[in-house]
C-alpha positions as CSV (number, residue, x, y, z in Angstrom):
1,X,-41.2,1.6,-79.7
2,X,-37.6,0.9,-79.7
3,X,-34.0,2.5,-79.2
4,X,-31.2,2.6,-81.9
5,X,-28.0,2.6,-80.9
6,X,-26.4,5.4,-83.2
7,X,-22.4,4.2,-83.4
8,X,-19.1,6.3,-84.8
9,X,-18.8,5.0,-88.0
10,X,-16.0,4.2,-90.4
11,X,-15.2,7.1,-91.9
12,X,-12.6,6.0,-94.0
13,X,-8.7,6.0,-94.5
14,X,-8.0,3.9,-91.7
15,X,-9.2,6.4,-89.2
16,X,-9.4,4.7,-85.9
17,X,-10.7,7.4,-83.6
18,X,-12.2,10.9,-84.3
19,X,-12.9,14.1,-82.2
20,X,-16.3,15.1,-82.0
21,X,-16.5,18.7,-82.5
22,X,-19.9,20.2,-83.2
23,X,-23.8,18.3,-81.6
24,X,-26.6,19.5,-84.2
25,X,-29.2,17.8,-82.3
26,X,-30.3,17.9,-78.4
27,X,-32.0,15.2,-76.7
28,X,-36.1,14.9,-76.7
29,X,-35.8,16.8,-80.7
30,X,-37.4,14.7,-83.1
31,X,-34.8,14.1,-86.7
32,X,-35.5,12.4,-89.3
33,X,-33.9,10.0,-91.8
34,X,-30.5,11.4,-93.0
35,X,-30.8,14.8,-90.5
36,X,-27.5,15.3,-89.5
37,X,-26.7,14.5,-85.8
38,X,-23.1,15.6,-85.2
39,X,-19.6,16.7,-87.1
40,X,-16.4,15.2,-85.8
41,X,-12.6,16.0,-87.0
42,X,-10.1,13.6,-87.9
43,X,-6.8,14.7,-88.7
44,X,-8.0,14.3,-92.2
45,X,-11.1,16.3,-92.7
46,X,-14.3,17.0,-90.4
47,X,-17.2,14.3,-91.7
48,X,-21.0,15.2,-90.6
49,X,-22.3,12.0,-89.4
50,X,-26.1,11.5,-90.6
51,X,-29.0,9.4,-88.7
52,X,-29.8,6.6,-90.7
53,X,-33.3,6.3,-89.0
54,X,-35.9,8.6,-88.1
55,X,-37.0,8.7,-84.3
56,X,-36.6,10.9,-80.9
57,X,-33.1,11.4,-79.6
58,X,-32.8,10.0,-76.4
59,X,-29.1,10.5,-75.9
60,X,-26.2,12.1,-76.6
61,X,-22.8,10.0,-75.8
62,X,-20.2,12.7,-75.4
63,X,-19.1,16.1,-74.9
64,X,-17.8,18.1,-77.3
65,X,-14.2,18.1,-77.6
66,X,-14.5,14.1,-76.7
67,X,-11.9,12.0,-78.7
68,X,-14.2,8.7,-80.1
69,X,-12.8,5.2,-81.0
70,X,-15.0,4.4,-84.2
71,X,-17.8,2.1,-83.0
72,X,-18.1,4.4,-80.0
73,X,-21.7,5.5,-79.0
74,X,-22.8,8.7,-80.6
75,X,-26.9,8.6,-80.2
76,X,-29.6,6.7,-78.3
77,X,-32.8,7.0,-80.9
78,X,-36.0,6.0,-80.1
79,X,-37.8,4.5,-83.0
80,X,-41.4,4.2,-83.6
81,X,-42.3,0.2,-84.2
82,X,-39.2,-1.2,-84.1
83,X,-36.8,-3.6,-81.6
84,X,-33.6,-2.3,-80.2
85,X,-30.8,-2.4,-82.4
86,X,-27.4,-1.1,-82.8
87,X,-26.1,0.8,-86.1
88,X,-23.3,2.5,-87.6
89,X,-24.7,5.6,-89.6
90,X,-22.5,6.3,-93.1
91,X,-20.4,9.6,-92.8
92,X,-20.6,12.5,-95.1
93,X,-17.9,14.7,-95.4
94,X,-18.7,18.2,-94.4
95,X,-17.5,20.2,-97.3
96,X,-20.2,18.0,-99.5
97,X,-23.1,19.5,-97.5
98,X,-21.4,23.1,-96.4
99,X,-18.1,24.4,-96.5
100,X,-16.2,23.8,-93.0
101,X,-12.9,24.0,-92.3
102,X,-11.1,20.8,-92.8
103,X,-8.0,19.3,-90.8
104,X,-5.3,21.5,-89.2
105,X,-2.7,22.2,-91.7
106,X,0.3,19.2,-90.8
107,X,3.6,18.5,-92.8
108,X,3.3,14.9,-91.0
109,X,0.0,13.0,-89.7
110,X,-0.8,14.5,-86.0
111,X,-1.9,11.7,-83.3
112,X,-4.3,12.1,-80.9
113,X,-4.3,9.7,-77.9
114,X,-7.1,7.5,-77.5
115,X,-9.6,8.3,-75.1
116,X,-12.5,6.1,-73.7
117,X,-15.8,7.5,-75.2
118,X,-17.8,9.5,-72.4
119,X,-21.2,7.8,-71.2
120,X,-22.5,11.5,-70.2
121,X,-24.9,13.4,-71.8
122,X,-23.5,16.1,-73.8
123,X,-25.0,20.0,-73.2
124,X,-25.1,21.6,-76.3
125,X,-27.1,25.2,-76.8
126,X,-30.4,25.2,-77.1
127,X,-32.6,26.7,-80.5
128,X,-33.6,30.0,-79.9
129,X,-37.4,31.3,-79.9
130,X,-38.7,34.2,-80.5
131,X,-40.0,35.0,-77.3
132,X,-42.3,38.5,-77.0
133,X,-40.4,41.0,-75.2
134,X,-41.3,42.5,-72.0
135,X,-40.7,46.4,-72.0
136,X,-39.6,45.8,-68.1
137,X,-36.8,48.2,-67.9
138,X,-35.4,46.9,-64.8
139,X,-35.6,44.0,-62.2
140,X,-33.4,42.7,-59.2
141,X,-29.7,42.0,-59.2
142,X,-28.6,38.5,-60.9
143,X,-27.8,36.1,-58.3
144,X,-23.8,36.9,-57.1
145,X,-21.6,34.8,-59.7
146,X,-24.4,34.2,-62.2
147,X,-23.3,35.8,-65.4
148,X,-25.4,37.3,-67.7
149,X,-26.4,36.3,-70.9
150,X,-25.5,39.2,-73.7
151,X,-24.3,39.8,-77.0
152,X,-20.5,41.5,-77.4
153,X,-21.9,44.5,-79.3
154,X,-24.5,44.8,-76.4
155,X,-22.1,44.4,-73.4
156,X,-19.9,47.1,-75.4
157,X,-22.6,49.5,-75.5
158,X,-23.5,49.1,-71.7
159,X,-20.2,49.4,-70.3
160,X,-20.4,53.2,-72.5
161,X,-23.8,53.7,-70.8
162,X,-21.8,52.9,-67.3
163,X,-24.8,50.1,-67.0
164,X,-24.0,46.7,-64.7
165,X,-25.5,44.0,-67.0
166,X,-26.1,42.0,-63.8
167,X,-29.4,44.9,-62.9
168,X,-30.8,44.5,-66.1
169,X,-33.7,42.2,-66.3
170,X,-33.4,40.0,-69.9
171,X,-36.1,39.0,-71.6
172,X,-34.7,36.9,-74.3
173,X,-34.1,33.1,-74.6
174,X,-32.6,31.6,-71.0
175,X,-32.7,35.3,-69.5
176,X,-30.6,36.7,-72.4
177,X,-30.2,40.5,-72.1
178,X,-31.3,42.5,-75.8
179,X,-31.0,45.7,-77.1
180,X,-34.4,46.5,-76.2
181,X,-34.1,45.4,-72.6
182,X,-31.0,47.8,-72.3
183,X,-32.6,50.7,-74.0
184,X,-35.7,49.9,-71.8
185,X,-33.2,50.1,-68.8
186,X,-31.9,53.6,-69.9
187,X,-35.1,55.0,-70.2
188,X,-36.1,53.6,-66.9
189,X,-33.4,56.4,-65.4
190,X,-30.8,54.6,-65.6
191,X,-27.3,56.6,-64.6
192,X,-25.6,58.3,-68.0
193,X,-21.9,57.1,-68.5
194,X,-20.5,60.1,-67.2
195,X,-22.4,59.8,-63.4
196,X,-22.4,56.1,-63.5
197,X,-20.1,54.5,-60.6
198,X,-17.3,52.1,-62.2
199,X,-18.5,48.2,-61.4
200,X,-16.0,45.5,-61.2
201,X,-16.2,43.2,-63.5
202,X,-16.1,39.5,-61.7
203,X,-17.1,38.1,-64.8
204,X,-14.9,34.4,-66.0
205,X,-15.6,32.7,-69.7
206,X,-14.5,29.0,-70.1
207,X,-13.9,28.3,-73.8
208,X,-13.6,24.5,-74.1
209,X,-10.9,24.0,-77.1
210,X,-12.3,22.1,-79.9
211,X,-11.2,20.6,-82.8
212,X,-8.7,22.7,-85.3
213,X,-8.9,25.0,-82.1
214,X,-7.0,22.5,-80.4
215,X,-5.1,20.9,-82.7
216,X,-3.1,23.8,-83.7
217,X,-2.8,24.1,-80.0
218,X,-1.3,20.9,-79.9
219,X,0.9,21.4,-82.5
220,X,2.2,24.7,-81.1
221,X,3.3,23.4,-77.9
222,X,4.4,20.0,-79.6
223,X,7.0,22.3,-82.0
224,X,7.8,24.5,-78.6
225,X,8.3,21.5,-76.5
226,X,10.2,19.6,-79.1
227,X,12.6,21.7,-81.4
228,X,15.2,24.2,-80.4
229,X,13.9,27.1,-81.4
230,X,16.0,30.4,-82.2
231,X,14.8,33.3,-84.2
232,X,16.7,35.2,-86.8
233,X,15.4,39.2,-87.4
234,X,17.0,41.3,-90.5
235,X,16.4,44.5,-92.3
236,X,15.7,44.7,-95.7
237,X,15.6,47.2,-98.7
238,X,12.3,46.2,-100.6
239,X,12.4,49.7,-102.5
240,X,13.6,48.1,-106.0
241,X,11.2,45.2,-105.4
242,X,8.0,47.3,-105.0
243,X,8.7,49.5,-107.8
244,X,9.2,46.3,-110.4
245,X,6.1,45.0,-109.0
246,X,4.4,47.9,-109.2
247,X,5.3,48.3,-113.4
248,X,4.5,44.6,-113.7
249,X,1.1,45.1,-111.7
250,X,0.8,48.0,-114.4
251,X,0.6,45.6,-117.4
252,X,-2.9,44.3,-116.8
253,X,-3.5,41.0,-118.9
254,X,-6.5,38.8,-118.0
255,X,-4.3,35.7,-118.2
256,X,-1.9,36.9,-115.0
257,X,-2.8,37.5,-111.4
258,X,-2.0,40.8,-109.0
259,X,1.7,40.2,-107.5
260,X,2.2,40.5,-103.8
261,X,5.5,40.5,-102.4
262,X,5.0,36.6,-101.9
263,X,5.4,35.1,-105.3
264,X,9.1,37.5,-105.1
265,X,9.8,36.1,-101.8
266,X,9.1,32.7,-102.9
267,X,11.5,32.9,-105.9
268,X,14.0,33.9,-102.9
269,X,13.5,31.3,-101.3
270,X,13.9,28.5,-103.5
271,X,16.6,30.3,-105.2
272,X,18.8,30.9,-101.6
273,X,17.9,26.6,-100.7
274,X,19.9,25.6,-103.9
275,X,22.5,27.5,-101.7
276,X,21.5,26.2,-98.5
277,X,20.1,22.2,-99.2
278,X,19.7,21.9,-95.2
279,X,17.5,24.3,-94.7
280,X,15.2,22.9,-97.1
281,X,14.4,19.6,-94.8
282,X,12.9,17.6,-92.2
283,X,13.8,16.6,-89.4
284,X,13.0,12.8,-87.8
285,X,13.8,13.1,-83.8
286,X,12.6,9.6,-82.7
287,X,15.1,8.4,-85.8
288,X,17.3,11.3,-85.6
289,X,17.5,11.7,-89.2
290,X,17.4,14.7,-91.7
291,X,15.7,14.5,-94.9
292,X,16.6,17.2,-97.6
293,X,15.0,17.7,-100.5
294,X,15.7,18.7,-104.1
295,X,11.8,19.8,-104.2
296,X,10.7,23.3,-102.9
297,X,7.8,22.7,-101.4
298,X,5.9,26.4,-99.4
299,X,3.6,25.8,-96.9
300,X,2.2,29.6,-96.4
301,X,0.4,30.3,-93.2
302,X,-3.0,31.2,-94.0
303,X,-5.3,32.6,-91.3
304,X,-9.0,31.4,-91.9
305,X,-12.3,32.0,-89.6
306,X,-11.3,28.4,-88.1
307,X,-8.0,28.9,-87.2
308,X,-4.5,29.0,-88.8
309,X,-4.1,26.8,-91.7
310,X,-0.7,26.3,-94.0
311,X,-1.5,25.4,-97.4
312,X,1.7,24.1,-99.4
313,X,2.6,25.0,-103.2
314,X,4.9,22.1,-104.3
315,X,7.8,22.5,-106.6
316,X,8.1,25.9,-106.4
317,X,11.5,25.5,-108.4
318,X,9.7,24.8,-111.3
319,X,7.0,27.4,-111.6
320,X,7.4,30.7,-112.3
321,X,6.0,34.6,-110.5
322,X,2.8,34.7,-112.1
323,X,2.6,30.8,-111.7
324,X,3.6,31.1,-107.6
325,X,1.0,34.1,-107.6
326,X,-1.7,32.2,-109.1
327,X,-1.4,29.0,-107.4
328,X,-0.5,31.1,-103.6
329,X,-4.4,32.9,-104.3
330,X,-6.0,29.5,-105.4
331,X,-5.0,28.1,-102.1
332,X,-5.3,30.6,-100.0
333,X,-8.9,30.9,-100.7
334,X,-9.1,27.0,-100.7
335,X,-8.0,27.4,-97.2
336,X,-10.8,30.4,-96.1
337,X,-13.5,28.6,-97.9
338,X,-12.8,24.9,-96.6
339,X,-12.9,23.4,-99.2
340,X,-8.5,22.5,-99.5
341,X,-8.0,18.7,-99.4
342,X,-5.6,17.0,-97.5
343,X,-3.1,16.3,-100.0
344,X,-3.3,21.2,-100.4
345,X,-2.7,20.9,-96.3
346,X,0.3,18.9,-95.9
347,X,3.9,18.3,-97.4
348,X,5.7,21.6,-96.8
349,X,9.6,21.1,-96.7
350,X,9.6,25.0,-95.7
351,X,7.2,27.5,-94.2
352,X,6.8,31.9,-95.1
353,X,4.2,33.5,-92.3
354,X,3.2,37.0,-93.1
355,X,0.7,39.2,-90.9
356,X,0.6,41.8,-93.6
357,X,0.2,45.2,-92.7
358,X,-0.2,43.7,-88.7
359,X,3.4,42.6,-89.3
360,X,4.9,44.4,-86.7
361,X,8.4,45.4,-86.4
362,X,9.9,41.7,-85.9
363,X,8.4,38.4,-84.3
364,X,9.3,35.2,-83.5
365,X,7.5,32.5,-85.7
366,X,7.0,29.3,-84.1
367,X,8.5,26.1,-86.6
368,X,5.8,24.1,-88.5
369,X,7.3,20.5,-87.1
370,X,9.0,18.5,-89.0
371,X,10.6,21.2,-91.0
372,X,13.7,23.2,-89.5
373,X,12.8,26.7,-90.7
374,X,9.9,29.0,-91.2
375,X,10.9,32.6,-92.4
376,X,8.5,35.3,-91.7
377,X,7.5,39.2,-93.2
378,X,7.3,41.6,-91.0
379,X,5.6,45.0,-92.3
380,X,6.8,47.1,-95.1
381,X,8.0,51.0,-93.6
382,X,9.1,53.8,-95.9
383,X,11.8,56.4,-93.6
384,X,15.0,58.1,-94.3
385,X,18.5,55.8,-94.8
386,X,21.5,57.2,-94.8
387,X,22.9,56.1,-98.1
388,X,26.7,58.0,-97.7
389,X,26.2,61.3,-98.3
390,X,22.4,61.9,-97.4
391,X,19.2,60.6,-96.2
392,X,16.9,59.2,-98.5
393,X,13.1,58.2,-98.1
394,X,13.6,53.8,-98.7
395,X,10.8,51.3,-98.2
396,X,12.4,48.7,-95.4
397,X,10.9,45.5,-94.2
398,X,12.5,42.9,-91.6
399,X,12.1,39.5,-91.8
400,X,12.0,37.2,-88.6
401,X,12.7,34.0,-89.0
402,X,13.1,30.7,-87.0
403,X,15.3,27.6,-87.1
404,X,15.9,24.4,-85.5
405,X,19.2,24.5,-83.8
406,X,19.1,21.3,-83.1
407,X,20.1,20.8,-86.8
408,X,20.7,24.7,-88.3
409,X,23.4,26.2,-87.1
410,X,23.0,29.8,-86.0
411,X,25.5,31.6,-88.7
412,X,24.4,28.9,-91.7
413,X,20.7,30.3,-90.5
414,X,22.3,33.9,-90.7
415,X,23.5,33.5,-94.3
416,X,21.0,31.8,-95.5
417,X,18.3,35.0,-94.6
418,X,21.5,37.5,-95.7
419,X,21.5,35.3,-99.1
420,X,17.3,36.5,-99.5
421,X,18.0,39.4,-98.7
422,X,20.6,40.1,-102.1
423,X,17.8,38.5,-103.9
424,X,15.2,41.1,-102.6
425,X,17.4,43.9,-102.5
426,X,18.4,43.3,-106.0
427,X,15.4,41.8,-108.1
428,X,17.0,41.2,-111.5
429,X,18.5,38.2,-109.6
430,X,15.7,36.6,-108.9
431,X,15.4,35.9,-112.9
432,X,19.1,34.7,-114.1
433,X,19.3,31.4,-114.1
434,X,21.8,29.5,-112.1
């Protein structure tokens, strides 16, 4: 028998360091040649690292979350036959094997410091068997402080029952409370909801932040910390803007994509920056420099089961509605499904958030560092406005928008959102050329 020393490999790009983010093996399970072991997160993409021999795991060389240096230790294998020896296994990007989400969406590269790799053993959850299950309906209180272990749809369905989780003997994997156990529980003559004494619930959860989980973190409080944020809120009339969409949704052709209001607000955008070159910019402020561009490039915020990501459509100036529309949904579902590259992830010289129908009545968007403005949609609201002689029924929306005023001064900010705002409230604009 020998060991294999399992290392962080290469994984390309000049990578120096990597964030492991997800174990798929524990130690004592048998893999074999190729299995994967682990997936860890640049700020590129997250690559599945595959063993390159088949053996016992012996070892697991960090906790997730970890930040490795490539060349770190990742696995201890033992390996029937053979000496000890030390490898480097070959990466394989995650999105080859299944879709994952890929890196955080950046307009610049995001560091993470170096940290020395861990020599603990990792815990990592264990599989789950299919244990038979005991029809005991009830058993003695949980050791005080020990939480236990329960599905959310399960611990919503006991706290209706009035049921303390803790007097409910589990029979599942590691103790873990089912459906059956609680039913069992009831039956046992358990207390209905209505006679049940309230419980305190002493219960904490510690979520360690991984991967795009942190990152964005760190990118939210980098962008707080960093730029001087102020936040811009206006009304608008979108009533003449929904009815043209509305005909030009009419007008089914295979050839065209459903309009939102984003492809419109896009078109705003790039038509109010010809107006406004500094808010289309970045801002440098180690070099304290500005960079404007002539491009119109819109990162929009995409939310995603992993986490916020801001794909960017680039040029905008030169496409047109249905073009904007059609390139806004490619994305977008590039982003949900994991499979957006890099090159779809970064870039933005601007940002547009939107929370849809969640939009509330105004926010405060927080800047996607380096750029100095991000303008955001707040929910569309049809209610009377007075229009000079009478109320009519109009369909208003606010937009909430931040800037850097470190660089954007406060009324430039203010008439560059009252310049979007003519565009929206009169649509016809939006298509004469300059």
């Amino acid at each position: 028998m020998g060991t294999r020393v399992i290392k962080l490999p290469d994984v390309g790009e000049g990578v120096a360091e990597a964030e492991l983010v997800e174990w798929h093996v524990k130690v004592g399970q048998s893999v074999l040649e190729d299995q994967v072991l682990a997936a860890v997160m640049t700020d590129k993409a997250t690559v599945e690292i595959p063993s390159p021999v088949a053996g016992t795991v012996l070892s697991l060389g960090a906790e997730l979350g970890t930040t490795l240096a490539v060349g770190a230790e990742l696995v201890r294998i033992e390996v029937p036959g053979e000496g000890d020896q030390v490898v480097a296994a070959a990466p394989r990007e995650a999105a080859a094997a299944a879709p994952k989400p890929q890196s955080p969406p950046v307009a610049m590269p995001m560091h993470t410091p170096k940290q020395e790799p861990s020599a603990g053993i990792a815990t990592v959850p264990q599989p789950i068997v299919r244990a038979p299950i005991l029809r005991t309906s009830s058993g003695p209180p949980r050791p005080l402080g020990e939480k236990p272990i329960a599905s959310p749809a399960l611990r919503g369905r006991a706290r209706e029952a009035g049921v303390d989780l803790r007097q409910v003997r589990g029979s599942g994997p590691a103790g873990r409370v089912t459906h059956d156990d609680l039913d069992a529980f009831l039956r046992g003559g358990a207390p209905a909801a209505g006679g049940a004494a309230r419980v305190a619930n002493t219960q904490v959860e510690t979520i360690k932040l991984v991967g795009l989980r942190r990152r964005i973190a760190q990118r939210m409080a980098e962008s707080k910390r960093r730029a001087a944020h102020f936040s811009y809120v206006e009304e608008v009339d979108v009533t003449a803007l929904e009815q043209l969409r509305a005909v030009l949704n009419a007008e089914k052709r295979p050839d065209r994509p459903r309009l939102t209001l984003m492809p419109f607000l896009m078109q705003a955008v790039v038509k109010a920056v010809a107006d406004f070159p500094e808010i289309n910019a970045l801002y440098d402020d180690e070099a304290e420099t500005v960079e404007r561009y002539g491009g119109v490039h819109i990162g929009i915020a995409t939310q995603t089961e992993a986490g916020l990501m801001v794909p960017v459509v680039r040029h905008c100036e030169a496409l047109g509605l249905w073009e904007l529309a059609a390139e806004v949904q490619r994305l977008a579902e590039a982003a949900r499904q994991g499979h957006a590259t890099r090159a779809e992830l970064s870039g933005s010289t601007i940002t547009i958030t939107s929370l849809g129908a969640l939009g509330g009545i105004a926010s405060t968007p927080v800047l996607n560092r380096p750029e100095v403005a991000i303008v955001g949609v707040n929910r569309e609201v049809v209610r009377p406005v007075w229009q000079g002689t009478e109320f009519v029924p109009r369909t208003m929306m606010n937009l909430s928008s931040s800037f850097d005023h470190r660089v954007i001064d406060g009324y430039n900010a203010a008439r560059f959102i009252q310049r979007i705002k003519g565009l929206i409230e009169t649509p016809a604009t939006l298509f004469l050329e300059a």
